[in-house]
GUTORFI-790984 format. One record per residue (C-alpha): residue number from 0; x, y negated, z negated. Coordinates in nm, 3 decimals. Layout:
BEGIN
resi;east;north;up
NUM;X;Y;Z
...
REM end
This chain:
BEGIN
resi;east;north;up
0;10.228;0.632;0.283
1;10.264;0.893;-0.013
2;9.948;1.014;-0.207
3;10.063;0.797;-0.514
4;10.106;0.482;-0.317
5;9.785;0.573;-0.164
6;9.591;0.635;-0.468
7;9.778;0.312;-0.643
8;9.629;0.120;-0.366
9;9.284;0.272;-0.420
10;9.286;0.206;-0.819
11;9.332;-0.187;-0.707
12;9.135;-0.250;-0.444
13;8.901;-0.092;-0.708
14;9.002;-0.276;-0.983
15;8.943;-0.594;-0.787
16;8.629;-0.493;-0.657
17;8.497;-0.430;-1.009
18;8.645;-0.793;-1.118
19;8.442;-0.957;-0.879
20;8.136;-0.767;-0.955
21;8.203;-0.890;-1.357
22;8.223;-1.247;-1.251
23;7.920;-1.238;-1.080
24;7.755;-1.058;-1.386
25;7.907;-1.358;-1.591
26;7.809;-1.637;-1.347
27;7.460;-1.508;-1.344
28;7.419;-1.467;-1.724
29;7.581;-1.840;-1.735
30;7.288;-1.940;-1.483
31;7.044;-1.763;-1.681
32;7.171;-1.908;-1.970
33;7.151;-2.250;-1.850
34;6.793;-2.196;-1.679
35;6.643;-2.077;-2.060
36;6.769;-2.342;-2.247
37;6.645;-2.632;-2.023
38;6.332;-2.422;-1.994
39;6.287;-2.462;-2.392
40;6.408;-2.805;-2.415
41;6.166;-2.921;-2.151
42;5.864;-2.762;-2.294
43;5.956;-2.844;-2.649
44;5.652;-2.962;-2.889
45;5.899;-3.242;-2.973
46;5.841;-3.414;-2.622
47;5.503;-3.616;-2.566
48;5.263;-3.577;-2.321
49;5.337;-3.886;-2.195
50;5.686;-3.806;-2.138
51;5.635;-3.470;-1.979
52;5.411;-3.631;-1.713
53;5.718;-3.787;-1.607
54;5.898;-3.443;-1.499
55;5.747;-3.438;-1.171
56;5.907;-3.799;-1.081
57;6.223;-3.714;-1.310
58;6.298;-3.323;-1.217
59;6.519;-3.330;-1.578
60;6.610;-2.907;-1.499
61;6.687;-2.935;-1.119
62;6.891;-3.302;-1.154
63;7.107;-3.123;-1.449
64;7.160;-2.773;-1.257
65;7.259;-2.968;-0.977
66;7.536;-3.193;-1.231
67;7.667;-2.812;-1.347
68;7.551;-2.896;-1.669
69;7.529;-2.564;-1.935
70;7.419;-2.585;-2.315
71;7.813;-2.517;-2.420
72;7.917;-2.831;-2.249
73;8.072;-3.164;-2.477
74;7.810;-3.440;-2.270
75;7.826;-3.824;-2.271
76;7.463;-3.977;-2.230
77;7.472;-4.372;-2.127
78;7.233;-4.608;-2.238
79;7.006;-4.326;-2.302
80;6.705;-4.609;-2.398
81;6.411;-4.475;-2.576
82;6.572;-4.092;-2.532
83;6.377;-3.923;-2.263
84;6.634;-3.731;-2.128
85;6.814;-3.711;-2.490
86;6.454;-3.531;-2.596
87;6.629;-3.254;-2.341
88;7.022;-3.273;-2.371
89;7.046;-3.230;-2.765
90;6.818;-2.917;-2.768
91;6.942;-2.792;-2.524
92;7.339;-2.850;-2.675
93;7.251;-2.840;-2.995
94;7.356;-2.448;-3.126
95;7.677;-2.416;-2.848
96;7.786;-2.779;-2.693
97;7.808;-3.156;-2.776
98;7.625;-3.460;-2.714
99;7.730;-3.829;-2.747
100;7.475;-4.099;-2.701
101;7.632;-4.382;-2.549
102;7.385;-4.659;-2.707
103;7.373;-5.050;-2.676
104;7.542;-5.227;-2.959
105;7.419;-5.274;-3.270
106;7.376;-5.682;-3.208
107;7.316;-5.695;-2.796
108;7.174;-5.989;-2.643
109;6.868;-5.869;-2.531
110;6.544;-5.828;-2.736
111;6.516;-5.551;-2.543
112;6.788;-5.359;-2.606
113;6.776;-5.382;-3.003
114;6.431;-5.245;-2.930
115;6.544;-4.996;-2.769
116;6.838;-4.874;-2.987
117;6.569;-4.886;-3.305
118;6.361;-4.670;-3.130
119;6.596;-4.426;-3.086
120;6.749;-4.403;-3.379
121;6.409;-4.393;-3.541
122;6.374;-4.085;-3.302
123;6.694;-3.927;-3.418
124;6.611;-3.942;-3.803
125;6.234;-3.837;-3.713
126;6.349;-3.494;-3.612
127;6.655;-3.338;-3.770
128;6.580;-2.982;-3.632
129;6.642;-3.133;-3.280
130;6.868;-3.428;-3.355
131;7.057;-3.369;-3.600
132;7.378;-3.288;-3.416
133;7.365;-3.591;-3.214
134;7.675;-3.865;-3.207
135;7.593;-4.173;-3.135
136;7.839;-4.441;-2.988
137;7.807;-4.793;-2.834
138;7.909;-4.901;-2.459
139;7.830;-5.224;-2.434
140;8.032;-5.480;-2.194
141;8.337;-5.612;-2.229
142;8.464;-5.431;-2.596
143;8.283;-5.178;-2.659
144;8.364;-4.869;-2.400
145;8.452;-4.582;-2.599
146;8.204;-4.337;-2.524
147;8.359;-4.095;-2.702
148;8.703;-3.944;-2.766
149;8.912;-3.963;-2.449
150;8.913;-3.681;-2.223
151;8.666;-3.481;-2.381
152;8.358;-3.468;-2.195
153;8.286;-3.230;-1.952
154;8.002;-3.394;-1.827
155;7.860;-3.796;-1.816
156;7.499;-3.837;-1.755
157;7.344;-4.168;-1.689
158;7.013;-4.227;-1.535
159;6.890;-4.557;-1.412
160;7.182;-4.736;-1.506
161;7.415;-4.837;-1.283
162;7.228;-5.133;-1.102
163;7.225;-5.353;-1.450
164;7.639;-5.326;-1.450
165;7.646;-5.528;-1.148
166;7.386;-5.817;-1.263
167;7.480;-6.187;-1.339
168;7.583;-6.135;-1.659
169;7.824;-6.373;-1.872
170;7.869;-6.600;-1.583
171;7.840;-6.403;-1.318
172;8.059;-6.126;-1.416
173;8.016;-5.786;-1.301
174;8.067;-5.526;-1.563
175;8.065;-5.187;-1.294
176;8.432;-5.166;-1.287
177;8.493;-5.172;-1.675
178;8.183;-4.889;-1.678
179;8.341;-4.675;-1.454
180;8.644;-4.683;-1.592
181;8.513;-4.639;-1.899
182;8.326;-4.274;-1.774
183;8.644;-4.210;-1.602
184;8.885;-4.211;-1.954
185;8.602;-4.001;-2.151
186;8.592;-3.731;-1.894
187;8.828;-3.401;-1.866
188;9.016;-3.368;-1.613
189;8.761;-3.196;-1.379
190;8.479;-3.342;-1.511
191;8.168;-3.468;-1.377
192;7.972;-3.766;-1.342
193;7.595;-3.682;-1.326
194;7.440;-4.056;-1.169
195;7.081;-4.129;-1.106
196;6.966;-4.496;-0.956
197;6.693;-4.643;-0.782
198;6.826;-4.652;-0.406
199;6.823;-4.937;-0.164
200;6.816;-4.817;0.194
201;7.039;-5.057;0.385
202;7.342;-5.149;0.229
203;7.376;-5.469;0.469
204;7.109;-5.613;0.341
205;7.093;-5.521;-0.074
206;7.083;-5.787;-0.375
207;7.451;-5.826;-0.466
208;7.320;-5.890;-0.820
209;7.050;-5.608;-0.783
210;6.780;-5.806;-0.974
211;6.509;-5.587;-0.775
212;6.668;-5.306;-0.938
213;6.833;-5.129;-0.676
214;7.147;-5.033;-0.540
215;7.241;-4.885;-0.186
216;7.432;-4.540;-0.261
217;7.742;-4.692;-0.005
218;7.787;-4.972;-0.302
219;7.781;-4.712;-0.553
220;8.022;-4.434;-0.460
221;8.270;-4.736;-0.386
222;8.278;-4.842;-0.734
223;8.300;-4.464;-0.846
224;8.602;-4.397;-0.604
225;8.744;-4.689;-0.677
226;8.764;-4.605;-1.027
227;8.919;-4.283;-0.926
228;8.649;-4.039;-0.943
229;8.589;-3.815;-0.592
230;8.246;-3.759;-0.463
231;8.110;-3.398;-0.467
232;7.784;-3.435;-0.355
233;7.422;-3.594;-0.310
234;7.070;-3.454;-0.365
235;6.722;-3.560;-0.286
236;6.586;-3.428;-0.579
237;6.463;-3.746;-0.696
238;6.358;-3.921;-0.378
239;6.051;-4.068;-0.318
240;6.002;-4.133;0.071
241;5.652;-4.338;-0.012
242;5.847;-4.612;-0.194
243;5.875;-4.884;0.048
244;6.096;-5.106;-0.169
245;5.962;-5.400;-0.112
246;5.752;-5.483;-0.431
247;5.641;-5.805;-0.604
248;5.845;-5.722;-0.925
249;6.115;-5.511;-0.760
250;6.107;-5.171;-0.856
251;5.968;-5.263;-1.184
252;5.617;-5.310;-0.992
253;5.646;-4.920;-1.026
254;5.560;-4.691;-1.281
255;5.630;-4.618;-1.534
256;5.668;-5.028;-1.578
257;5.383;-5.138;-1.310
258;5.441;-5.522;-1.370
259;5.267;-5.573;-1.160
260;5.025;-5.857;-1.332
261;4.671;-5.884;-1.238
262;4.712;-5.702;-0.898
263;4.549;-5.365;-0.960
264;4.802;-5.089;-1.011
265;4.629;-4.838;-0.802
266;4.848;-4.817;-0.501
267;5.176;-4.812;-0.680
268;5.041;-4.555;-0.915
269;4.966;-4.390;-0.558
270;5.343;-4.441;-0.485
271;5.499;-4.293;-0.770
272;5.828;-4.368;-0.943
273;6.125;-4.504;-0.740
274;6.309;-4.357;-0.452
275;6.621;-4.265;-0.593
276;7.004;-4.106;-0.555
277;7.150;-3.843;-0.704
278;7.477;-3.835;-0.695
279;7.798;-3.623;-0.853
280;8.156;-3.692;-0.871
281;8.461;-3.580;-1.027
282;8.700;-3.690;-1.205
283;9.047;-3.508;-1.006
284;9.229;-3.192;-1.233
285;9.550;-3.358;-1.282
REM end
């Protein structure tokens, strides 16, 4: 080997070197990135009390590090209720990304539900400075699924969810498929499905209709792969060994519901919110 071949050699086994070291720079900056703007979302004034006693049950930074979520993503939030994780997302997207609220529709059949979508679009107008970027769409079963435009989200949240797709609903139809198919067709190519559900241990022996509220993780990652999507992993971020699943009112007997009527609350206060999955999938690059 000649000096020049030599040397050339040298300049690119440098020049590689020094890439690598510059993507680490940039995946740590991204990290850091990430890490600040979930900090400042999560202690926002904007958030109640009431809600931020819920982190320790809810772990809203870890659950969305572990997604690969970052505050220049386009994200998809189903059913997002009263918005206590939307009190997080759309701060934290607001200046650099995109967030979609994937509400009920605007005449559902439960009370419930209309409740729910006044509240939080009496939370939206209530804050401008936080909300004010904030799209809101309707997924509601069977005709309205567009969550937003198709193949544009690079992340779909939803938290608490999937159990009431697979209730008797509309004569005993289940809705999961047309839901995850749904989450599938908004998603890039590569994209990733962020899930969160109250977990039933044995999947032998769960409520086909879930009316306790929960769902075995074997039930739910056949519905996702089924739709298409791959699974990339599981976390115990939000597990709760001390729930013993076996409540009065299902997991409702819980907080932050406790119905549980006029049984003192103490010991499921003592428990804690539900044991639940945490699960991420996505969507295969094409």
């Amino acid at each position: 080997m000649n000096r020049i071949t030599m040397q050339r050699n040298i300049s690119v086994k440098a020049l590689f070197i020094l890439a690598l070291i510059c993507l680490g720079w940039s995946a740590q900056a991204t990290a850091d990135a990430t890490a600040n703007a979930l900090d400042a979302a999560i202690g926002g004034d904007h958030r109640s009390a009431e809600n931020k006693a819920r982190d320790q049950f809810r772990h809203p930074k870890e659950t969305l590090q572990f997604f690969g979520f970052r505050p220049d993503m386009t994200v998809v939030e189903i059913w997002p209720g009263t918005g206590w994780y939307t009190e997080i997302l759309a701060p934290a997207l607001k200046d650099n990304g995109k967030l979609y609220a994937a509400q009920y529709s605007v005449n559902p059949d439960a009370s419930y539900q209309r409740r729910y979508l006044g509240d939080f679009l009496k939370m939206l107008g209530s804050n401008r400075d936080v909300y004010s970027e904030v799209e809101v769409t309707h997924f509601y079963f069977p005709y309205e699924l567009k969550l937003g435009p198709a193949e544009s989200a690079d992340l779909v949240v939803t938290f608490r969810n999937a159990h009431n797709w697979v209730t008797s609903q509309s004569g005993g139809i289940s809705f999961a498929p047309l839901a995850f198919k749904a989450i599938f067709d908004v998603l890039k190519p590569g994209g990733v499905l962020g899930l969160v559900d109250h977990r039933w241990s044995d999947p032998a022996h769960e409520d086909p209709n879930a009316e306790n509220g929960y769902m075995s993780e074997d039930r739910i990652i056949k519905l996702a792969t089924a739709a298409g999507f791959e699974l990339a992993g599981k976390s115990e971020i939000n597990a709760n060994p001390k729930d013993s699943k076996d409540h009065p009112q299902g997991v409702w007997t819980l907080p932050p519901t406790l119905a549980v009527g006029e049984e003192s609350p103490d010991k499921y206060v003592a428990i804690g919110e539900s044991d639940r999955m945490t699960l991420k999938f996505v969507k295969p690059a094409k």
